[in-house]
C-alpha positions, -999 to 999 in steps of 0.1 A, spaced: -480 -258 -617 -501 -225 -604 -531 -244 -598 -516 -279 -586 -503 -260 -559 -535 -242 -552 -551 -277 -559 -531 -284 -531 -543 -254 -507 -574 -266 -516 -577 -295 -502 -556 -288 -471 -584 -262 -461 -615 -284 -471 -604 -310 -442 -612 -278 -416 -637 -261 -435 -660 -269 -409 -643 -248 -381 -641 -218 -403 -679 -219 -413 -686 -189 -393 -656 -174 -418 -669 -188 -449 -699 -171 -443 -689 -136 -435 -667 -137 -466 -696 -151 -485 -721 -127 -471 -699 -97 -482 -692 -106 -517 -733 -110 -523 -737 -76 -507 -705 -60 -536 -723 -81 -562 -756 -70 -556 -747 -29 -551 -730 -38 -582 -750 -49 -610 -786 -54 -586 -805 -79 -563 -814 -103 -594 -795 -131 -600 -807 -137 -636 -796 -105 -648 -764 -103 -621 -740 -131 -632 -717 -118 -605 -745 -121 -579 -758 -158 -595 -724 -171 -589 -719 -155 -554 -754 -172 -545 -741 -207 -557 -711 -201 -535 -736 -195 -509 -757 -225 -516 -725 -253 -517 -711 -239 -483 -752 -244 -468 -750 -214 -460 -788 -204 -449 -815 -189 -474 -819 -160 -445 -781 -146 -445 -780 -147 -480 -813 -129 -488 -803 -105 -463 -763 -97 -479 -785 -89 -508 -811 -69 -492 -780 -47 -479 -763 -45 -517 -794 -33 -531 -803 -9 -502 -833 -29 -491 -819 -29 -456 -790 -7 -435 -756 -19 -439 -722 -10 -434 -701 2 -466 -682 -25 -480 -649 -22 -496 -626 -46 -518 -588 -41 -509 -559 -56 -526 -523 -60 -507 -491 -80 -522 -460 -88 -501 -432 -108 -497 -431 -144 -480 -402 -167 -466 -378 -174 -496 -390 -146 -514 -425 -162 -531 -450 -131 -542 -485 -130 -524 -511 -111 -531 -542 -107 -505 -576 -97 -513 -596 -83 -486 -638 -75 -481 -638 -52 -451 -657 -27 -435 -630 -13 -417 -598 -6 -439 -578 5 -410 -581 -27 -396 -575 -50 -428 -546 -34 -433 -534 -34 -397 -541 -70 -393 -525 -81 -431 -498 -65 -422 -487 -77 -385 -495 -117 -403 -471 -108 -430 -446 -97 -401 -452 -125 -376 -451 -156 -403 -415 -140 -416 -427 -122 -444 -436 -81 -451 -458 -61 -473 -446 -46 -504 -460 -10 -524 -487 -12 -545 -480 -29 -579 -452 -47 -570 -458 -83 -577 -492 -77 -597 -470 -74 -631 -460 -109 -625 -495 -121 -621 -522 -124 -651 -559 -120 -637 -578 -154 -649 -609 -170 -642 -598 -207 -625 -621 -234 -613 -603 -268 -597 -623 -296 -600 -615 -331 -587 -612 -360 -614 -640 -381 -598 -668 -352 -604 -665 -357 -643 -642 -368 -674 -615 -352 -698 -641 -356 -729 -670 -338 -712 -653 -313 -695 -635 -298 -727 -666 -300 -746 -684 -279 -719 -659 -258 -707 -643 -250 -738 -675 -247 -758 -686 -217 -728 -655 -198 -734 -630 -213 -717 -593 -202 -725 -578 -242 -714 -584 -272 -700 -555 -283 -679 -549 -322 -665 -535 -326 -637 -531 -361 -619 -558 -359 -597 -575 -327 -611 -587 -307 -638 -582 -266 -640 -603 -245 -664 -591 -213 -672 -612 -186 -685 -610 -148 -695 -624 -122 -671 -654 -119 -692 -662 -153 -694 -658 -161 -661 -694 -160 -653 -707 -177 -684 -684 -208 -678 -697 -212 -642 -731 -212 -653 -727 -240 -677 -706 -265 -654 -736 -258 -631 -758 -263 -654 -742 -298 -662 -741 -301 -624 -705 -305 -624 -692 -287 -590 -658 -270 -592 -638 -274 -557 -625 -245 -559 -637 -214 -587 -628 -174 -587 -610 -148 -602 -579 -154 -590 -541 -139 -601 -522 -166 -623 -483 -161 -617 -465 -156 -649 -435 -176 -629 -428 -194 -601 -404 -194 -567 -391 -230 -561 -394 -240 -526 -368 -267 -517 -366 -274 -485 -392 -283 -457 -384 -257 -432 -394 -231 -458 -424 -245 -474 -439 -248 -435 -434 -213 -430 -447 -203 -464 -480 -223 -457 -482 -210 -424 -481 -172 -437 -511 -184 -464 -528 -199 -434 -525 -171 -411 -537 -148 -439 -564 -169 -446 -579 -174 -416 -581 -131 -411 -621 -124 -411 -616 -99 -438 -593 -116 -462 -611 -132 -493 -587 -152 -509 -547 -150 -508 -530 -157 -550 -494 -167 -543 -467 -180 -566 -450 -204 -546 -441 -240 -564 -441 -267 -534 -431 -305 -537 -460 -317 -511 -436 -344 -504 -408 -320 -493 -434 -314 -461 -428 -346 -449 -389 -338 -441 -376 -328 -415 
């Protein structure tokens, strides 16, 4: 249910991808530079950093940026100091967010996460209060048409892969922290690309949300959130009918 509704995100955003390229990018760009002050400018000994680059690579991003968000990781070049930032809230009819942020400016993140939360009907909450009902997974959506049941488990599952979940018009691989990196390698190396793959926060439970009205205003809190230059990637536990949008 988790990932059919971030199936669903998913898909909503890839229709406008193009008119946040200039986003994609800069959240891209800052996630080579953490990966490669990390664990070093070499992809073959950096999974972090190899799957960061194939990120880079499916979003065209050009060979120029990305050499140069690594230059900056390693210390090749000047850059700014980068920081990862986590901050979990409340949305309309009480479904659990939690926002992850890339920023050189923390101030400003968390100035600008919080006046969303506030404008879209929603408010921040302390530190640690919805993470307990989140388990951190590795998650890769991947649409029905880019491979089969049969070959998928075999792969997946034989890289260390936790499950295979099927969905109606999807598949969702969930892996261990630690295995993360070695299950992206081998669906690229089948050249199966996920739609959708990070370390994102599994919810333990979900908020039902039954009526149109809200589930608007809960995707227009993700979208506002979304679209903030710092923010990486928003985890929520809302469980929305897609039909229910329809209403009203």
């Amino acid at each position: 249910m988790a990932g059919h509704s971030k199936w669903a995100t998913t898909k909503r955003h890839k229709a406008v991808v193009d008119a946040k390229r200039g986003k994609i990018f800069s959240v891209i760009s800052k996630e080579l530079t953490l990966a490669a002050r990390a664990g070093g400018g070499d992809p073959d000994m950096n999974p972090r950093l190899r799957t960061q680059i194939q990120k880079a690579k499916a979003a065209n991003m050009p060979a120029d940026n990305v050499d140069r968000a690594i230059k900056k990781g390693t210390g090749e070049i000047e850059g700014v100091i980068i920081e990862e930032l986590t901050y979990e809230g409340y949305g309309p009819g009480g479904v659990g967010l939690i926002v992850e942020v890339t920023t050189d400016n923390k101030n400003r993140s968390a100035s600008e996460v919080r006046s969303t939360f506030s404008k879209n009907g929603g408010n921040l909450a302390g530190a640690g209060a919805l993470a307990f009902n989140f388990q951190r997974k590795g998650q890769f959506l991947i649409a029905k048409d880019k491979t089969d049941e049969e070959n998928l488990m075999e792969i997946g599952l034989e890289a260390g892969a936790e499950d295979v979940v099927v969905e109606a018009d999807h598949f969702e691989v969930f892996t261990d922290i630690g295995d993360y990196d070695a299950v992206a390698k081998a669906l690229e190396d089948a050249g199966i690309e996920a739609d959708s793959s990070e370390l994102a926060y599994i919810p333990n439970n979900l908020v039902p949300v039954g009526d149109s009205d809200t589930a608007k205003k809960v995707l227009r809190l993700v979208d506002a959130l979304e679209e903030l230059e710092d923010v990486k990637s928003v985890h929520s536990n809302y469980d929305i009918d897609e039909s229910i949008l329809a209403e009203g």
